[in-house]
N, C-alpha and C positions, 0 to 999 in steps of 0.2 A: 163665306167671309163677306160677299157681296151680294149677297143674299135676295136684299131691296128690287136688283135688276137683276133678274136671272135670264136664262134664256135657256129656251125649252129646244128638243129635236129638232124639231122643221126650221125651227130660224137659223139653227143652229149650220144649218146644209144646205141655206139658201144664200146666195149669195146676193139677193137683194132683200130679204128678210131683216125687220125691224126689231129690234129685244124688245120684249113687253113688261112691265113692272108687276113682278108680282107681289103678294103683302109680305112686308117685313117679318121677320120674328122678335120677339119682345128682347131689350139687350140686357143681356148682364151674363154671370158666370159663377151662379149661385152653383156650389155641390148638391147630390143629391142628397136630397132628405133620409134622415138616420129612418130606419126601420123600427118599430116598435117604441115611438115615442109615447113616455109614460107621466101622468101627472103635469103639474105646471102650470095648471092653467091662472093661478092669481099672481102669474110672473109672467105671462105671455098677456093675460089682461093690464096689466101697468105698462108693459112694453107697447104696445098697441097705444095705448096712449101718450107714450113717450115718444113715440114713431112718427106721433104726428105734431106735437109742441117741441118739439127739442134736438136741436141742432148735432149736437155731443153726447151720448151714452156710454156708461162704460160698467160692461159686467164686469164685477169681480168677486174671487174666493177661492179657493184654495184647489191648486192642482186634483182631476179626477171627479170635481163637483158636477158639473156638465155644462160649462159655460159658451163652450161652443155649440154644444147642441141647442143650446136653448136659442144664441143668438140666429143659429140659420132657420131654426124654427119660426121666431116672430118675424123675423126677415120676410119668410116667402109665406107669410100670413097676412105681410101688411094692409089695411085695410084700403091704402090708396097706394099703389105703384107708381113709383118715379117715371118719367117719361122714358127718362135716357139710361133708365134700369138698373138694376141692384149687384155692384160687383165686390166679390170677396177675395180678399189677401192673405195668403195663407203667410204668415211670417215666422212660424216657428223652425223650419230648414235654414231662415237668413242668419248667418253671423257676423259679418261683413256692416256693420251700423250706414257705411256709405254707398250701401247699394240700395238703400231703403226708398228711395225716390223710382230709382229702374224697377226696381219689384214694383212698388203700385201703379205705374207707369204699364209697364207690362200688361199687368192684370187686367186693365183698363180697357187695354189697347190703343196707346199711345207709345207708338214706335218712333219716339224721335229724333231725327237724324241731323238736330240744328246741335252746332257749337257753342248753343250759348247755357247757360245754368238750367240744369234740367227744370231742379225747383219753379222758376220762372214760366219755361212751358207748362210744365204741368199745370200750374195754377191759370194760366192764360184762356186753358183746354178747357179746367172747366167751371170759368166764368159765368158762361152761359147756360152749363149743363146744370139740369134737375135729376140728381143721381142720390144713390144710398151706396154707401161704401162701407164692406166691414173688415176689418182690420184684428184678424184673429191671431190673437195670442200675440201678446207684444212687451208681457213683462221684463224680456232682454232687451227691449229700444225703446225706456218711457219717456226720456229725457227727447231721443231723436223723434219719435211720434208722435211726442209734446207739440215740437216744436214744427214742426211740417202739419201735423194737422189744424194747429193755427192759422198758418201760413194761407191753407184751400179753405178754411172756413169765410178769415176772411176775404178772399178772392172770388168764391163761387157761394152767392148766399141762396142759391138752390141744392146746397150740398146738405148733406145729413150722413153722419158719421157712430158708424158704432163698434165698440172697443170691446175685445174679452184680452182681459188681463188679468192677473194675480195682483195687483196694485194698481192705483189712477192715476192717471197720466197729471191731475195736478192742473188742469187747466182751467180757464176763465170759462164760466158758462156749462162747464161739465156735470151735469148727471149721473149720478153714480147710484149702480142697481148692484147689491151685495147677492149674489145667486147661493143661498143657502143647500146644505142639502136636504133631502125627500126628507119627509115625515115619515118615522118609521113605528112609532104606536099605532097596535089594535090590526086586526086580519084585515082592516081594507084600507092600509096605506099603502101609499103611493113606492114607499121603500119596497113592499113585500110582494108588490104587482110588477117590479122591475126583476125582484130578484126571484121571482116566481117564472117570468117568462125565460129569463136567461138558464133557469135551472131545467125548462122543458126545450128547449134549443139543443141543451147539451144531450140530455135523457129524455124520452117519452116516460120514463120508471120512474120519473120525477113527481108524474101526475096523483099517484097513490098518496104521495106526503101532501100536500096540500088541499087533499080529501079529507085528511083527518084532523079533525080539532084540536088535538092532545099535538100534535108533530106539527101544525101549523103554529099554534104555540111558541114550539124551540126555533120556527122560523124568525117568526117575530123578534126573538131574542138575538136570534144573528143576525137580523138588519137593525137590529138596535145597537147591539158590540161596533158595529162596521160604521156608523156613525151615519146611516141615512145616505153616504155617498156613493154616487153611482158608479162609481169606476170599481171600486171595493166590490159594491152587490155584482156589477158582472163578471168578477175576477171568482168570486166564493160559487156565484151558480155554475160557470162553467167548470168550476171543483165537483159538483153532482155526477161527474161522468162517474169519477174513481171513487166517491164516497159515499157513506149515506151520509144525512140528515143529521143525527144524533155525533156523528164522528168527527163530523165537521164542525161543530158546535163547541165540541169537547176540546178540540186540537186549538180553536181558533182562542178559547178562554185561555188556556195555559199559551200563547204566543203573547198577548197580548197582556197577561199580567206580567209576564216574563219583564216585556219590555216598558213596563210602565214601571220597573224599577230602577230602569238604567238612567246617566245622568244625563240625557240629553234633553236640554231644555226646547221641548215641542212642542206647536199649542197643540191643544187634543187632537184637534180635527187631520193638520199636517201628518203626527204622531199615527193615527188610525191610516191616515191611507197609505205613509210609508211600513206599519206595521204588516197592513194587508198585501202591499208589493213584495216585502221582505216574505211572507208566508208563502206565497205563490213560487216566490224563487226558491226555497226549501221544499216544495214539493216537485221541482223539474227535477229533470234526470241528471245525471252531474255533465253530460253533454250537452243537454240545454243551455243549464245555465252558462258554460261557457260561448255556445253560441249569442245566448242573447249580452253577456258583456260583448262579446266586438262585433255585434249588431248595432251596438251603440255609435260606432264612428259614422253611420248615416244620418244623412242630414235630410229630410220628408222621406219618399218612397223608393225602391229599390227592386230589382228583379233576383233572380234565381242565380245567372249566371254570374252576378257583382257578387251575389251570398257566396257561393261557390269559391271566389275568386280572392277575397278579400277574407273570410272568416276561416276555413280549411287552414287546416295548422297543427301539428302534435298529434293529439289524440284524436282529431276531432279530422277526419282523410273528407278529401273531395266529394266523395262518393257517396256517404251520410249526410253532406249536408241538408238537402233536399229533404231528407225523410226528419232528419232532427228538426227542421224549420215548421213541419208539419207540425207537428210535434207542440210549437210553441205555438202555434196557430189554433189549437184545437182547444189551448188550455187560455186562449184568448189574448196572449201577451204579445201577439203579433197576428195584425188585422192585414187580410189580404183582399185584393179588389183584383176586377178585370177591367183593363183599359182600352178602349179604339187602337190598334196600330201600336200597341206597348205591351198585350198578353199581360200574364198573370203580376201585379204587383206588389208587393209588401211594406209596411211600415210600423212602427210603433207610434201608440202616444206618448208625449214630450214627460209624463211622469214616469211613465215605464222605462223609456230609454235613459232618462236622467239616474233613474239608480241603477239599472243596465253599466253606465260609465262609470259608475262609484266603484263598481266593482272589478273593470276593468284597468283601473287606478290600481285596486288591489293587487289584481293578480300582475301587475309591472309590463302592462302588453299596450298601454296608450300609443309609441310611437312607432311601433314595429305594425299594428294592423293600421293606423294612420297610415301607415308609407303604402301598406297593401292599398289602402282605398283611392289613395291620391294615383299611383303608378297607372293604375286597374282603368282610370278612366282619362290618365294618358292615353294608354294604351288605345283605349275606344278609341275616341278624339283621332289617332291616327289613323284609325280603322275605318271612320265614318269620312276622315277626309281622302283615304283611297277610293271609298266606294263612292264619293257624291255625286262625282259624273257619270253615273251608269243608270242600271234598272232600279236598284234601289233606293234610288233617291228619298221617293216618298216617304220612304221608311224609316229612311236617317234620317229624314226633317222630324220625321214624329216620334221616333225612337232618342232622339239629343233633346228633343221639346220637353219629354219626360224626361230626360236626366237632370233638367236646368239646374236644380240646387244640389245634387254631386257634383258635376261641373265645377259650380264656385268654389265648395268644400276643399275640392281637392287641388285647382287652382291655389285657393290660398294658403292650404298647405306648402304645394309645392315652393311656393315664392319665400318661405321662410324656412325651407330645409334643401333643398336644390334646384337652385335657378336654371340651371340648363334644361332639365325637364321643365319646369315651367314655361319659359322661352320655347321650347318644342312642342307642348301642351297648347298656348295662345296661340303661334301658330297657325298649328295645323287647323283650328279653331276657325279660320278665315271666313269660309263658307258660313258658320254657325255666326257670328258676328256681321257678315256684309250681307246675307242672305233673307236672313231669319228674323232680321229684324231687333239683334240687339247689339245697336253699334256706339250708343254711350259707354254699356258694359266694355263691352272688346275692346275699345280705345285704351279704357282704364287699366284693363290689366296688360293691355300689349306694350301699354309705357311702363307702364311694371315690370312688365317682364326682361324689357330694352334697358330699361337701369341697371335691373338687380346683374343679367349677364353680358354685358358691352361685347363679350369678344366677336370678331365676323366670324365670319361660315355659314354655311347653307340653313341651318337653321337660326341665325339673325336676320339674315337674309330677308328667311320667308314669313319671318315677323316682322320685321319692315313694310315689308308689301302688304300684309293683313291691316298694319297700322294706315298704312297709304290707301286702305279703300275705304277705313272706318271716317278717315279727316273727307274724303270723296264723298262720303253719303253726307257728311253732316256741311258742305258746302264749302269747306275749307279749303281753296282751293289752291292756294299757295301753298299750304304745309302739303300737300298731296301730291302737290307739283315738285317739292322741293324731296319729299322724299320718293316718290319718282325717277328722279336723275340720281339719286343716291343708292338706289337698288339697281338701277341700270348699270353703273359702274361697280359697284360691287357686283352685280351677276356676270359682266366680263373677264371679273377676275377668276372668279370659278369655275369660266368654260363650261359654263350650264344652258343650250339654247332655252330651255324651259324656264330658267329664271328670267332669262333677258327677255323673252317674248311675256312674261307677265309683269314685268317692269315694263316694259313698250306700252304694254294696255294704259296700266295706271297713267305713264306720262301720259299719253296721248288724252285720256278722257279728261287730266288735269286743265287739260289747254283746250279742247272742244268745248267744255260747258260756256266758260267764259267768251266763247264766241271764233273761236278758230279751228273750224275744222281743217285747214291746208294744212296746218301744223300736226294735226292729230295726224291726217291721213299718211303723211311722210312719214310717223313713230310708229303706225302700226297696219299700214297699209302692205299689197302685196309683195312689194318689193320689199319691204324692211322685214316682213314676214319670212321670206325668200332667204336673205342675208343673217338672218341667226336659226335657220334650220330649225330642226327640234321635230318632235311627234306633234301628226296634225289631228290625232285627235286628243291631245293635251287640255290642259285646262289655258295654259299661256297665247296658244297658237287658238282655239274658237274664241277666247275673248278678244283677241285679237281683228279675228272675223266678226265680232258684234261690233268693236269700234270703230272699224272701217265702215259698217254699214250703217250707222249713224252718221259718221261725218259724211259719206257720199250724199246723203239724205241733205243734210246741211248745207251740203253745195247743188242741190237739185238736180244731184246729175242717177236721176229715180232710176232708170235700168238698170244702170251698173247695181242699185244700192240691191235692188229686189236680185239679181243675181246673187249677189256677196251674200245675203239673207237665207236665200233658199240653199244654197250649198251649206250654209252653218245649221238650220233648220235638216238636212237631209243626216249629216256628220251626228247632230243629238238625236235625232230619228232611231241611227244604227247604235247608236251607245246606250238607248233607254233613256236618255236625261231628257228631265221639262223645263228644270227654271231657265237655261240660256235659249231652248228650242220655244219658250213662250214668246221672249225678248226678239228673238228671227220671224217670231209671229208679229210683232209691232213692226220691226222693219220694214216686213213687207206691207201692211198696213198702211205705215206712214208712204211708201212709195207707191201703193195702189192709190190712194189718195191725192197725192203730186201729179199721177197723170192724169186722173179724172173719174178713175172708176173706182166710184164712191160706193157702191155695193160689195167691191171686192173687198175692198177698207174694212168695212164693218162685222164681212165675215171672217178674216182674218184677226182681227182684234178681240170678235167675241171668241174666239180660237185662244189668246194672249190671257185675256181673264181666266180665263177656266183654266189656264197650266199656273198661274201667278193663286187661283183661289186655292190649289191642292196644297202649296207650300206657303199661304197666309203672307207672300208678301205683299206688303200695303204699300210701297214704293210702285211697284209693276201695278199692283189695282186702280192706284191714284192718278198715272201714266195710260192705263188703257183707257179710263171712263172718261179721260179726256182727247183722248182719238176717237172715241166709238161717238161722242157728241158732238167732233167736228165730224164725221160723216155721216150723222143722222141729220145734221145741219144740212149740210151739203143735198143727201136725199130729199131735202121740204119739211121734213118734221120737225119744227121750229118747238115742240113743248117738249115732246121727249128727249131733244139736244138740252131743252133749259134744265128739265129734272137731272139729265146726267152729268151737268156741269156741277147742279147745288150736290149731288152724291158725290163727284168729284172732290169738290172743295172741300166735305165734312172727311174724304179719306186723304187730303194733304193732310189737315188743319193734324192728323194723328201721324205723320209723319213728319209735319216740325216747319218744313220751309217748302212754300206753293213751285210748282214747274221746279225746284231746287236752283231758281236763278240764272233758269240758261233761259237766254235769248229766244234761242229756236222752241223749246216747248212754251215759254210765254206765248208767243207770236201766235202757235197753232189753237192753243187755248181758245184767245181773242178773238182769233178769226172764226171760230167756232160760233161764239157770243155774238158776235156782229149777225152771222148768218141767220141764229137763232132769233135774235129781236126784229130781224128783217122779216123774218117768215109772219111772225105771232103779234111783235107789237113788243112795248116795254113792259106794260102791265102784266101783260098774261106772263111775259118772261117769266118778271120778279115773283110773281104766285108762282111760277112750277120750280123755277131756281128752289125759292124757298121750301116746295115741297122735298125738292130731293134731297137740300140739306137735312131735312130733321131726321132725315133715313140711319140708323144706327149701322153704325162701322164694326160692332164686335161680332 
């Protein structure tokens, strides 16, 4: 995540060892390239030059065409790459029109933790940035990507923006590229070379038909019925397993006249590719196809155990599912991947799953597997906030990272069918919202959640306090204050030491940023620790121990703080956790620092980074690279303190608001800078500053 300044072994276990910069990697978050890209090239050649003249692009045409493949194709074709790199949005998961901002935000890597209009930051962000953004699939939000993509064009005139959509977005200056499908006349089109590969994918026995002239022929003619589209040709060759050549020709004529007499008014091309979805789903087994209807309630990708959990039902036992999901994987209507930290994954494309729910409509099962998917990752959500403070941490960071859009699905479910679960859902969420880096989202739906179910108890409670660290990240420091004292009294009425002592926390950081640490230390110091009891290795009672070790810090009273640090550091040691044991890592940092030993500083903070890099928080990143530059300061190395200031700066500037407005991180910042132009001079500063600015944060 911080990639620009790494730091290797030895420095790493030196305690006066310096981190050395090494080369950046190039930013963005293109997907991997589709395998066996076929044809295209007089649309990747206009792209290529549209990539370079033009602001706004927008492929479109008809579900199954290939409009995403083409767009990630000329994407990482381009023939001049952006500085600040090429990043892709997948939008087809979002439902939610108002989360549209947070998703490309996200994507971006722009974790913003300011109270003010997202829209605003975002556009502020990237001002200055020379980027490519692409925005796939967005026929559900033309109107809201209308108008937001305005918004950054004209804001950032280094931006360039490209659209796959079924419709255009309708905007000034827009470009619009119609992605036709393959040419499918004569044995060397681009149709018959797609459907030819996909049919030896399925069969090696495939390779006999397309040897013979007389059966390459009848090929021809089925990428001709199929209308050229690629979704169709890979749905009919992975049909090759179970048929021959001639059977499939035969079946696919009588489908297809069938339905060219019915009165649905289709244009052709629509009509062909829901024809060929329709044929695929009559030749599943009758348990497929019921699989893939309530396969449809997922919203992007999904694992084995949600399939399991959510789709098992009737006929269709636990214990099958696994083997029927194969099943539809084989016959290609469900594309699976392997993920870093997430194993085996699965998803459909938006045409397939589209008529997946048509049918799910049918069979009268929309609200009953709904409740399963929503509950199901309830359920996680609680799962992932017992285990957060342990060994698994890393895992729930990147096991909920990959859930993010079931997450919302089922959130917004819940909010319109039982708000108590919701309310318990947001939540337990805490961690994933104050942690992870999405604390506009979490805000939104914890006040969500706090409307729809007012009543108290333990879980409003603990939505309260989720709410009261999202208003904390984002600077708000009154409402955080304010609900602070409001969860504190509610958690006495409960007789819960664990709620009281994470109510403690919140007050207290409420009142230390603004510049009072005696006040903090009194709400969550060891005495007030002492007086509401509770399990000390809780999540209430160590937060507790991080606030007190920042306010001691603020009062300079450094032993005490490095004591309260290393006891909180030894407690997440024994429990397996890193994100509060990174945070005891800065503590003691900042108070090796106070007393003078500016080596010990540095290797404890490179110590802070590297637990803050495994769980992507950009709050903890943007907070260490400006300790580790006050004591590279401090050691004489007045340009590698300047580079880690400007790397600093570019990892606030994606977190929303510099030092978060407290006193005591301004100050050390500063002093940092002072030290640095002392050593080096203002010149050479502003050269390295500037160099580590342009260092990419994604």
């Amino acid at each position: 995540m911080f990639g620009e300044y790494s730091v290797n072994d030895n420095q790493a276990g030196s305690a006066g060892g310096d981190p050395a910069p090494v080369p950046a990697t190039t930013a963005g978050n293109l997907p991997p390239g589709p395998s066996g890209f076929v044809g295209r090239e007089r649309e990747l050649a206009l792209l290529r030059e549209l990539l370079e003249e033009r602001r706004l692009i927008t492929l479109t045409g008809v579900g199954g065409v290939g409009k995403s493949r083409l767009a990630l194709r000329a994407v990482s074709e381009a023939a001049a790459p952006r500085p600040d790199g090429a990043w892709w949005v997948e939008l087809s998961p979002l439902r939610d029109p108002g989360l549209l901002t947070t998703t490309i935000s996200h994507a971006v890597g722009l974790a913003d933790h300011s109270s003010g209009s997202l829209d605003e930051e975002l556009c502020a962000w990237m001002a200055d940035k020379r980027l490519l953004l692409v925005l796939d699939t967005c026929e559900h939000l033309v109107a809201e990507c209308r108008h937001l993509v305005g918004e950054l064009l004209q804001s950032a005139p280094g931006l360039t923006v490209v659209v796959t959509s079924r419709e255009p977005l309708g905007s000034p200056g827009e470009e619009v590229v119609e992605v036709r499908p393959l040419p499918c006349e004569g044995p060397d089109s681009d149709a018959l070379a797609l459907f030819r590969a996909r049919a030896l994918a399925a069969t090696p026995q495939a390779a006999a038909v397309f040897a013979d002239p007389a059966r390459t022929a009848v090929a021809v003619e089925v990428c001709r019925r199929l209308d050229g589209i690629p979704l169709a040709l890979e749905l009919a060759g992975a049909r090759m397993r179970l048929w021959t050549l001639e059977e499939m020709a035969e079946r696919l004529g009588e489908r297809l006249s069938l339905l060219s007499d019915t009165r649905a008014p289709l244009v052709p091309r629509h009509q062909t590719m829901r024809t060929t979805i329709g044929w695929s789903h009559e030749l599943c087994e009758p348990l497929e196809r019921l699989l893939w209807a309530r396969l449809s309630v997922f919203s992007g990708d999904f694992d084995i155990a949600a399939a399991r959990a959510v789709c098992a039902g009737g006929p269709l036992p636990a214990a099958r599912v696994e083997r029927v999901l194969a099943g539809l994987v084989a016959k290609s209507v469900v594309l699976r991947s392997e993920e870093r930290g997430a194993g085996a994954r699965y998803r459909m494309l938006d045409t397939i799953r589209e008529y997946g729910h048509d049918w799910l409509v049918e069979l009268g099962e929309v609200q009953i597997v709904s409740d399963r998917h929503a509950h199901w990752y309830a359920a996680l959500s609680e799962a992932a906030d017992r285990g957060w403070l342990g060994p698994g941490q890393v895992d729930w960071y990147r096991r909920m990272t990959a859930e993010h859009a079931q997450l919302r699905t089922a959130l917004e479910h819940l909010l319109g069918t039982d708000a108590e679960a919701a309310l318990g859902m947001a939540g337990a969420l805490w961690f994933y919202w104050f942690s992870c880096g999405h604390v506009h989202e979490g805000r939104g739906f914890l006040e969500r959640a706090l409307r729809a179910a007012p009543r108290p108890g333990p879980a409003h409670n603990q939505a309260l306090w989720a709410l009261g660290l999202t208003a904390l990240l984002q600077g708000d420091m009154d409402a955080a204050r304010a609900v602070g004292e409001r969860c504190t009294r509610d958690a006495a009425l409960l007789s819960d030491p664990e709620r009281e002592l994470r109510a403690a926390y919140l007050h207290a950081v409420s009142v230390m940023m603004p510049g009072d640490p005696v006040r903090a230390l009194a709400l969550a110091g060891p005495r007030a620790r002492a007086g509401h009891g509770g399990r000390t290795d809780g999540a209430g009672w160590l937060l507790c121990k991080l606030a007190t070790g920042y306010a001691l810090c603020d009062l300079r009273r450094f032993e005490e703080a490095a004591e309260e640090a290393r006891s909180l550091r030894e407690s997440c040691a024994e429990l397996g956790e890193r994100w509060l044991r990174a945070y005891a890592d800065y503590i003691l940092a900042v108070a090796a620092l106070g007393l003078g030993e500016h080596g010990e500083a540095a290797r404890h903070v490179r110590a802070m980074l590297s637990g803050k890099r495994l769980l992507g928080d950009r709050f903890g990143i943007a907070l260490g690279l400006d300790l580790l530059a006050a004591a590279v300061a401090a050691l004489g190395d007045g340009e590698l303190a300047a580079r880690l200031l400007g790397t600093g700066h570019a990892w606030w500037r994606t977190v929303g608001r510099p030092q978060m407005g407290s006193p005591s991180l301004t100050a050390l910042r500063d002093k940092g800078e002072r030290q640095a132009r002392a050593a080096i001079g203002d010149a050479a500063y502003e050269t390295a500053f500037l160099g580590g600015a342009a260092a990419p944060t994604g």
